[in-house]
C-alpha positions in Angstrom: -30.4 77.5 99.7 -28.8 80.3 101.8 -27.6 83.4 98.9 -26.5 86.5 99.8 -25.7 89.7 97.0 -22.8 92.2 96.9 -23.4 94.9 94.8 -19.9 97.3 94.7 -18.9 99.6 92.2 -17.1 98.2 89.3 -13.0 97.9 90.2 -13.6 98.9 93.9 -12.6 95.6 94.9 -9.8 93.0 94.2 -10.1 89.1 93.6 -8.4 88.3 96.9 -11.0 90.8 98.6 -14.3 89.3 96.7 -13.1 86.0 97.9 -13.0 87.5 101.1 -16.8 88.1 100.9 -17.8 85.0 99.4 -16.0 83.1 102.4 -17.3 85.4 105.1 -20.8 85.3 104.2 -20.1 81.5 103.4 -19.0 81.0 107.7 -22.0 83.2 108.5 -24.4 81.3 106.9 -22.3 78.1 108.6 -22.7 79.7 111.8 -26.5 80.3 111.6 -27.9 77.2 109.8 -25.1 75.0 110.8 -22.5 72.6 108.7 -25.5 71.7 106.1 -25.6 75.2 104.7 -22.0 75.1 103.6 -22.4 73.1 100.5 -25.9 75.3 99.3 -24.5 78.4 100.1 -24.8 80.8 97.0 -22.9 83.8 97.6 -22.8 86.6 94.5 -20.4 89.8 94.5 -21.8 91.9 91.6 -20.2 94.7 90.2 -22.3 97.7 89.4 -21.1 100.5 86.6 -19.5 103.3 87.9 -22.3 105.8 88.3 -24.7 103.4 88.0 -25.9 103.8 91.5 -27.2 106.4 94.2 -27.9 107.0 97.8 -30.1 109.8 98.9 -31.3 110.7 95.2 -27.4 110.9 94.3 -25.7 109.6 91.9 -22.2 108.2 93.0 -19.3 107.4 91.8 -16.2 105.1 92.5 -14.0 108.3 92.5 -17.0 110.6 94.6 -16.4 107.0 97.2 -12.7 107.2 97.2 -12.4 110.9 97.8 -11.5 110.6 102.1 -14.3 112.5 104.5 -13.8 116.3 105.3 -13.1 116.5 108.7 
């Protein structure tokens, strides 16, 4: 069974958006196994607490994500 896991901070993202996702990664799967993964396909868009993740040994947040590049 094909499965693939979004993890995106907690209110980041809106219903019409996470079905977005979960048809995407749905056609991808399509396109790579063919018609037969359609109906297996377990897609899983999993919101994480805000601050409850990090990159480079920092912790982020939805606002820290939302803040637009210097430049």
């Amino acid at each position: 069974m094909p499965f693939a896991n979004f993890k995106v901070p907690t209110g980041s993202l809106d219903e019409a958006q996470k079905e977005r996702i979960v048809a995407r990664a749905t056609e991808l799967y399509v396109e790579l196994y063919g018609e037969r993964a359609r109906a297996s396909t377990m897609v899983l868009v999993e919101e994480v607490t805000d601050g409850g993740w990090g990159i480079g040994g920092d912790v982020l947040t939805l606002a820290m994500l939302r803040q637009s590049p210097e430049g």
